[in-house]
C-alpha positions, -999 to 999 in steps of 0.1 A, spaced: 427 -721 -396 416 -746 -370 387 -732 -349 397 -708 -315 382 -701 -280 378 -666 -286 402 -657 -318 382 -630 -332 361 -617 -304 387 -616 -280 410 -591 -302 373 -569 -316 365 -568 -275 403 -551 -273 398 -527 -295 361 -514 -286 375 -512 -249 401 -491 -262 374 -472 -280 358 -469 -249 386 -454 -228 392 -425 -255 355 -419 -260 367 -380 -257 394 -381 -281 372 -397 -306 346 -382 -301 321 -410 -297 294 -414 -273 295 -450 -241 259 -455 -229 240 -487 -215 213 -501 -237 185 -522 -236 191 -553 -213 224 -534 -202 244 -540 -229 272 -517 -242 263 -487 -268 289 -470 -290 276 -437 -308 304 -431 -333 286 -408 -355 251 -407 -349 245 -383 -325 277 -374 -320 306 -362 -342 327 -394 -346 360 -393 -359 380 -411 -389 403 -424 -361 364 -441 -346 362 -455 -384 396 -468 -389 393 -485 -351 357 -497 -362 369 -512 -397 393 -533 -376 367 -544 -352 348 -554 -384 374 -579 -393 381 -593 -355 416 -577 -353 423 -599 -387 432 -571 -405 451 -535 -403 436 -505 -414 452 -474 -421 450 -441 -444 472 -421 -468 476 -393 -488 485 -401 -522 489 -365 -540 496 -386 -576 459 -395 -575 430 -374 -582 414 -381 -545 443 -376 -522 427 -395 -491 428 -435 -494 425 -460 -474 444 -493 -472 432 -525 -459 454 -557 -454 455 -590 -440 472 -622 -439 438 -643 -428 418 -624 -452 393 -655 -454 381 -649 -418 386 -621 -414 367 -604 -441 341 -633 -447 344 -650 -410 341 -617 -399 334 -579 -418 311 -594 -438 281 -572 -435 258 -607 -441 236 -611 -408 201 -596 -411 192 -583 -377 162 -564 -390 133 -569 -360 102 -544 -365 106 -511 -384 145 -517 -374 162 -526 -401 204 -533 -401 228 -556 -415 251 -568 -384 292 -571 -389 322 -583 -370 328 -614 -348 294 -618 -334 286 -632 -370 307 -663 -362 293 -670 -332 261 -671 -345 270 -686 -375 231 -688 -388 240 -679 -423 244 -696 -453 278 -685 -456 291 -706 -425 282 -738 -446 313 -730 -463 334 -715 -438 335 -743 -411 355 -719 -387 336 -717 -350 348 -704 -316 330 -696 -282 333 -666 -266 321 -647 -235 322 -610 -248 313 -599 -283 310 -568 -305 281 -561 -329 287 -533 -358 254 -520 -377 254 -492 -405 225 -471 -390 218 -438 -371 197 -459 -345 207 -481 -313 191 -515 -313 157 -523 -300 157 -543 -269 142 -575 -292 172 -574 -312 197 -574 -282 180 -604 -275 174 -618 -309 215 -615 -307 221 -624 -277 204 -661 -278 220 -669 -311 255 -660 -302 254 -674 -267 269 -643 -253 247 -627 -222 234 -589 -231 258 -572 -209 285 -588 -224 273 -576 -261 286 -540 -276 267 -524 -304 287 -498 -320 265 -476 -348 271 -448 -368 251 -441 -403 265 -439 -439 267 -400 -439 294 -398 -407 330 -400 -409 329 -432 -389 302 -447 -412 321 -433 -445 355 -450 -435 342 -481 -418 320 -486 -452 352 -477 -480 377 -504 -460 352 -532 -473 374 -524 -503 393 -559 -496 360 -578 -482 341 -573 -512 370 -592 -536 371 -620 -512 329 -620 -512 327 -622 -552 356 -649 -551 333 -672 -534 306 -662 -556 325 -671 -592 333 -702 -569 368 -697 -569 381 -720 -534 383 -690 -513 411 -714 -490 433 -708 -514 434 -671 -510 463 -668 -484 468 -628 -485 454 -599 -492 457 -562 -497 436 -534 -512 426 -493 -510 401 -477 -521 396 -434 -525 378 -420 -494 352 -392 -507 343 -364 -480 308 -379 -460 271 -364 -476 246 -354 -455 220 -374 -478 218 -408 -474 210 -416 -509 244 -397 -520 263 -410 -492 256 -446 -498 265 -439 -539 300 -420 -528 310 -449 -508 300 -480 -531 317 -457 -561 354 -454 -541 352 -496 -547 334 -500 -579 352 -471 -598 382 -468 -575 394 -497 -558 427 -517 -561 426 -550 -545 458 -578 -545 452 -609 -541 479 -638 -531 466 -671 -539 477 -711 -542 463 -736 -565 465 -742 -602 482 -706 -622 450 -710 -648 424 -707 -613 444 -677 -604 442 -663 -641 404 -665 -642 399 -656 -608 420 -621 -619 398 -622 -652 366 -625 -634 369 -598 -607 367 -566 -617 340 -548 -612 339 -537 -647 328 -580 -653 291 -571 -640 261 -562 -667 253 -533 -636 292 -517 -645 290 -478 -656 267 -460 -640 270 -442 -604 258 -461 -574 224 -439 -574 215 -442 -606 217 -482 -606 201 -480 -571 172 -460 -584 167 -475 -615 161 -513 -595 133 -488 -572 155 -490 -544 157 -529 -544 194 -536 -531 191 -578 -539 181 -572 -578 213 -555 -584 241 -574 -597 261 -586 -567 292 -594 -592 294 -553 -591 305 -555 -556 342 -557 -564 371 -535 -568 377 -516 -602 414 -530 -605 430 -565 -598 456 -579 -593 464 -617 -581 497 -634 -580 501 -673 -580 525 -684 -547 530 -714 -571 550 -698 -598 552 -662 -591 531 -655 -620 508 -619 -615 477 -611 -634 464 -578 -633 426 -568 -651 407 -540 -650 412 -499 -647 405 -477 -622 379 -449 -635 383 -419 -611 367 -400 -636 334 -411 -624 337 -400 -587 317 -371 -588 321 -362 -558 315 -323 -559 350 -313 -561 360 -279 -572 
């Protein structure tokens, strides 16, 4: 995709207006923050709403990507959500990626959505060449906390966008916002470990995937572990792809989940057993559980892996 004035920012600004204007109805809190930008509580202090996560999941891929849930009573989890796009390169790397660390202080968050492309200070933008300028912007961070003011600025500076023109929207892991925001990474992490087997991630032309959504925890520590374990154990990503049929073999071959020496154990335990160290886990266990990836060239479709919904012990009774 050639580079836009405003492609992504313009479409997240849309929907976090929209967010705005039906604050009530989903139940989310509008404030003004440090250096007057915008605040979104969806699940903080406030109840939030799945309808806040769904709206925030698409905001997290810069209107890239559609976002919706079903019921699906032949599966043992009946709530999934679905997550599909046909610029799935930029808009789940470009974009949802949760890959900018706007830690400042005892503040600590990993930043999502379009900002990230205006900033464009991580490695990850030495591969994806995409850029565009924009005068509003929206900032998405897994906590329970609003930003400091030296983060507004820290964000402010490298995006080029004015503080009053930024929106933070937060909500923590254990809300219903957080939980389905968190789950529709489903097709952003397949995209994220294609890069990182060096597959040529331009050659991925469509996506689609869905993931179980377990009911939000109150702890952290078993929030976090329900909603890595929808995608490790219970994801199912499809991937359309050009390029040479034996690429698009091994690419099928190598993403699963199941491919990563971490594979087998519940989010928690692997979490606990590296002391709580989230970089010395394997990132190649950041991937769905089930793939499938069909070659545009011939038609040809590969599909590796199993869903285990056996491990989502998620307190059902």
């Amino acid at each position: 995709m050639k580079d836009g004035s405003a492609f992504l920012n313009e479409r997240a600004n849309t929907i976090a207006d929209g967010m705005v204007h039906e604050a009530e109805r989903l139940r989310i809190a509008v404030a003004k923050g440090p250096l007057d930008c915008r605040l979104i509580d969806a699940g903080a202090k406030v109840r939030g709403s799945i309808e806040a996560g769904l709206r925030i999941a698409e905001i997290c891929m810069g209107g890239l990507g559609t976002v919706k849930l079903a019921m699906g009573p032949s599966e043992p989890w009946a709530l999934n959500i679905e997550v599909r796009s046909s610029q799935p390169v930029l808009a789940c790397l470009g974009s949802q990626y949760a890959g900018w660390n706007l830690s400042e202080g005892k503040y600590f968050a990993m930043g999502s959505g379009p900002v990230r492309v205006l900033a464009g200070v991580e490695p990850l933008f030495e591969i994806l060449t995409y850029r565009e300028q924009a005068s509003h912007s929206v900032v998405v961070l897994e906590t329970a906390d609003p930003p400091p003011e030296a983060l507004v600025r820290k964000v402010s500076k490298a995006s080029g966008v004015t503080p009053e023109n930024l929106t933070f929207i937060y909500a923590p892991t254990q809300s219903l916002a957080g939980t389905i925001q968190i789950v529709a990474r489903v097709l952003e992490v397949a995209l994220h470990k294609a890069k990182d087997i060096d597959f040529p991630i331009d050659d991925i032309v469509e996506g689609i995937a869905r993931a179980p959504v377990p009911a939000p925890h109150p702890d952290f520590m078993q929030a976090m572990g329900r909603t890595n374990d929808a995608i490790i154990y219970g994801g199912l990503a499809q991937l359309f792809v050009t390029g040479p049929l034996d690429a698009a073999r091994e690419l099928a071959q190598k993403l699963p989940s199941s491919s990563s020496r971490d594979y087998g154990e519940p989010f928690t335990k692997v979490f606990e057993r590296f002391k709580g160290d989230f970089y010395a886990i394997d990132p190649l266990l950041f991937s769905p559980a089930e793939v499938i990836v069909t070659s545009m060239e011939t038609g040809e479709t590969f599909r590796t892996g199993a869903r285990d919904f056996g491990r989502l012990d998620w307190g059902q009774g």
